[in-house]
N, C-alpha and C positions, 0 to 999 in steps of 0.2 A: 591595244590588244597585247602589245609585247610587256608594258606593266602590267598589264591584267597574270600575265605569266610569271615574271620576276617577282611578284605578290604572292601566287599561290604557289611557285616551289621557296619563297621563304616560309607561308604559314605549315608546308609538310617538314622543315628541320625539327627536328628533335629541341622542348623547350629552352637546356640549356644551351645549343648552339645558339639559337635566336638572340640569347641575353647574351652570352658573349659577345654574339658581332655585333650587336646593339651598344654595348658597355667599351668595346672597343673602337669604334668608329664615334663614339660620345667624346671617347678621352683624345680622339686623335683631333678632331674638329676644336675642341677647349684650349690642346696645346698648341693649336696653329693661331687662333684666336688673340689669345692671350699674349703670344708672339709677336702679333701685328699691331694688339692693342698699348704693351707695354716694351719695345724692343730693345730698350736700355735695358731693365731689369731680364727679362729671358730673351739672352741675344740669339739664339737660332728656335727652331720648329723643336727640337730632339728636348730642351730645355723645358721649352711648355708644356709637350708631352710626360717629363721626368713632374714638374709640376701638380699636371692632372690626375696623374695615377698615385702621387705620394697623398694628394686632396682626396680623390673618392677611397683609398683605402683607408680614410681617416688617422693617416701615424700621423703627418704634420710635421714634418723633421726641421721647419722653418727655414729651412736655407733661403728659399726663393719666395717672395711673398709681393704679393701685387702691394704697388704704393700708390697706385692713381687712385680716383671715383671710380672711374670706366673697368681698370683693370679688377678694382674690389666687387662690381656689380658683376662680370665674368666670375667670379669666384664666389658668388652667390647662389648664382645659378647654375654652377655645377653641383655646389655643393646641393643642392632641392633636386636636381635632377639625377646626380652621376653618381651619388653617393647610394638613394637610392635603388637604381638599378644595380651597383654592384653589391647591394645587401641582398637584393633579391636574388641573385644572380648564385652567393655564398647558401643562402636558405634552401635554393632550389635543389643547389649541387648537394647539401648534408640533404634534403628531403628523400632526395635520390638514391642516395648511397642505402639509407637505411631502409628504404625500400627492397633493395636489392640484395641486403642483408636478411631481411626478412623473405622474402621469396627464396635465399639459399636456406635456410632453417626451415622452412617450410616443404622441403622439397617441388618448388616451383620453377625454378630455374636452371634452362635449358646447359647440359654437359659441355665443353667447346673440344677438351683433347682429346686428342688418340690411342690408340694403344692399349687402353684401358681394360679392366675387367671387371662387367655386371654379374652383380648378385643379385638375386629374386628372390624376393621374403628375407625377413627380419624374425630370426628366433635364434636359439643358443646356439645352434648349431653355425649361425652365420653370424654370430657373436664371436665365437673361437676362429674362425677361419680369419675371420678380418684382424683379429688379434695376432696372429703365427703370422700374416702376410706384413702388415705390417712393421711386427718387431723385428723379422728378421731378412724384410725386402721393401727399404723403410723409401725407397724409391717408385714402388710401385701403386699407380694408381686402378682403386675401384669406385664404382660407384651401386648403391645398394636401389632398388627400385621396390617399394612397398606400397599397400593403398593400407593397411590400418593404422599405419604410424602419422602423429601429429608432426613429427620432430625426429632428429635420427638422433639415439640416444647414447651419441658416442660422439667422442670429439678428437679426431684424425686428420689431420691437413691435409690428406691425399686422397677421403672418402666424401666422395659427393652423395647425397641422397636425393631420389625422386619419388614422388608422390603418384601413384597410380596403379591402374590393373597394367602388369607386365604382357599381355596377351594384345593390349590394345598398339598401335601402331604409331598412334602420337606419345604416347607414354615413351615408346623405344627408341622413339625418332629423340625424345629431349634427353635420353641416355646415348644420343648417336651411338646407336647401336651398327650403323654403319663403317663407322672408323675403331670398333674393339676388339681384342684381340680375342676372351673369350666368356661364356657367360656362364654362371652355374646356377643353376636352378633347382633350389628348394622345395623340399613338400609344403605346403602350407597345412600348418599346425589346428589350426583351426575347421579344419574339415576331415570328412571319414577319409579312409586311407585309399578307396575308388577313385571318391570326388578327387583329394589332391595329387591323386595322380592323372589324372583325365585335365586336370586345369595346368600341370604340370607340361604334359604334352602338348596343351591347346598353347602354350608359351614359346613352348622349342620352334611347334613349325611357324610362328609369329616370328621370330627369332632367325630362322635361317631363310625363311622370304623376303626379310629384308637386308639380310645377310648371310647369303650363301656357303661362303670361309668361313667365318666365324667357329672356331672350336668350342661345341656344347658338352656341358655335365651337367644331367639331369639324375637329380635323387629319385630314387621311382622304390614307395613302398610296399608294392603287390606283385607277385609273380608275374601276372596274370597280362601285365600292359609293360614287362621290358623289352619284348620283341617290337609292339607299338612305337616306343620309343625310337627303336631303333631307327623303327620303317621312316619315324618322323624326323631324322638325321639326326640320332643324338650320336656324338663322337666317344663319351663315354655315357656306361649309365652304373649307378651307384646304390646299391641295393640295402640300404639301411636296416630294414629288419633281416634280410638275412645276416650281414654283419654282426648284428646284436644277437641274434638268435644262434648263431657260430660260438659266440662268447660263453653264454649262459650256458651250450650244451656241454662246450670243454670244461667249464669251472666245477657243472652238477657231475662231470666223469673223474674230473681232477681236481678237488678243494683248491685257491689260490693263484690258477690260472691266471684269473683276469685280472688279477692285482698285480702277475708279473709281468701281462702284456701290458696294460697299464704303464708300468715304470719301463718296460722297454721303449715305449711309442713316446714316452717321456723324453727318452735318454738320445730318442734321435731329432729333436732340437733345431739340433747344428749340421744335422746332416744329411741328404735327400736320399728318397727312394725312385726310384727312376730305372725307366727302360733302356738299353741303349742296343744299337741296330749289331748285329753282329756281319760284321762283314770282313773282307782281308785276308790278315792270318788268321783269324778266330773259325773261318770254317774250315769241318775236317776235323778240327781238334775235338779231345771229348773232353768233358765237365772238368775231371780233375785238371786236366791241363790250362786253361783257362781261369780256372777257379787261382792258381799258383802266379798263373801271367798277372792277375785283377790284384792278389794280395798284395804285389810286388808295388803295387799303386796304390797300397790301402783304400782296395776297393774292396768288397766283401761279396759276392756270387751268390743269389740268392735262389736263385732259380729262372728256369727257361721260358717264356713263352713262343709257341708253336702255332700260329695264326689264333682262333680262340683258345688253343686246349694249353693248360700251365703245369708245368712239370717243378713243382718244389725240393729242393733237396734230390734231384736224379741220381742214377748208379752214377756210377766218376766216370764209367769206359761210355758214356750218352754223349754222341755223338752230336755236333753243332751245325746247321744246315744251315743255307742261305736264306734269309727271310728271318730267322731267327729272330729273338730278342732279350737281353742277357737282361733278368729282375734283377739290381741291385742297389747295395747300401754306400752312396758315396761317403766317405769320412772326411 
């Protein structure tokens, strides 16, 4: 009964363990063999082994070579037997690899690090982002989760892709969406601008059930489901046609506009926009004061936000309260 066991937790190893210990305990029995057979020519056990292993990997470096009958019929029979198994052993290991090559191109194969940040859907929009992250935070890893793509069509050491609907649980489980930092979610392009917000939502609360922490940004392009959103724990929500439709009105009141948001949004590259907590000396003070402390640090003050409500450009004498959060342009 107890080989009955020793048998069947060998047949559950993984195939190439099995040829390994197989391929090794083949070379170690040949070089103790071979040892007892020939003791003049391989004077210890380490010898027959050095032997065995130079035989079944076929170099043959001659140094040590049986001289008997007896010792040549051992080296017969390793060769039909030992040689073999570690050809198969090299086939199984390349069969493997490219298997596993294939399942990452494929987006099949399950994420292992942390820290990470998911993106959902694949369209231009998560073309440029992965780009800007990338070139200028060439440390950080994401990984993109999609169900129409065959192939992720960008080649990033740091971008894994997965294969599937983002809403499903195993889908998020092989993006361990457990251990990431944070996920952004895409409208899908491919549907009316209801549906992909409604599919968008059905992702977030998939998303923070199995990841409560997790900091969400969800693109949401209807008025009508950003409160939804919210309710659904999105941390931000990011209103793309109103952004677009912001653009278009400023350009039809101002010819050129968007060409020079454009090359501003360009020009900040290198540099972030960012909230930062006002707290310290900064409350009490008003705008101008502040805005003079910030420049002193080539920071640039862009404006305030006030729990939701945002004050752009305020009077200078706009006073700074606790809670605050100072909009600005790092340099």
């Amino acid at each position: 009964m107890k080989n009955w066991d020793v048998l069947i937790s060998y047949l559950r190893l993984p195939v190439l363990v099995r040829l390994l210990l197989v391929g090794s305990i083949m070379i170690v029995f040949f070089g103790t063999l071979i040892h007892f057979v020939e003791p003049s020519t391989f004077r210890n056990v380490f010898d027959g082994i050095w032997w065995a292993i130079v035989t079944t990997a076929t170099i043959g470096y001659g140094d040590m070579v049986p001289k008997t009958f007896a010792g040549k019929i051992v080296a017969i029979s390793l060769i039909l037997l030992g040689t073999g198994v570690i050809t198969t052993y090299f086939a199984t290991l390349s069969a493997a690899a490219a298997a596993k090559e294939s399942m990452l191109s494929n987006g099949q194969l399950r994420y292992m690090q942390k820290g990470h940040i998911i993106i959902v859907g694949w369209n231009e929009r998560a073309r440029e982002v992965i780009a800007k992250l990338t070139k200028y935070h060439s440390s950080l890893r994401c990984v993109i989760i999609d169900a129409t793509l065959q192939e992720l069509p960008v080649s990033y050491k740091n971008v894994h892709f997965i294969k599937g609907n983002a809403s499903y649980d195993d889908v998020l489980h092989k993006a361990n969406i457990a251990e990431a930092q944070m996920i952004l979610i895409t409208a899908d392009q491919h549907k009316n601008e209801a549906e992909a917000d409604k599919d968008s939502i059905l992702t977030l609360l998939a998303a923070k059930g199995l990841n409560p922490c997790i900091y969400a940004i969800v693109e949401i392009l209807t008025e009508q489901q950003v409160n939804n959103a919210k309710r659904a724990g999105a941390d931000e929500v990011i209103q793309t046609n109103l952004l677009s439709s912001f653009a278009m009105a400023n350009s039809l009141q101002s010819p050129g506009v968007s060409k020079a948001t454009e090359e501003l949004l360009h020009q900040l590259h290198n540099r972030k926009l960012q909230l930062i907590d006002a707290e310290g000396l900064f409350i009490g003070k008003t705008f101008f004061e502040i805005s003079q402390i910030l420049l002193d640090k080539q920071i640039i003050l862009i404006g305030i936000m006030r729990g939701e409500e945002g004050y752009i450009n305020p009077s200078p004498h706009f006073l700074i309260e606790k809670g605050d959060r100072l909009f600005v342009i790092m340099t």
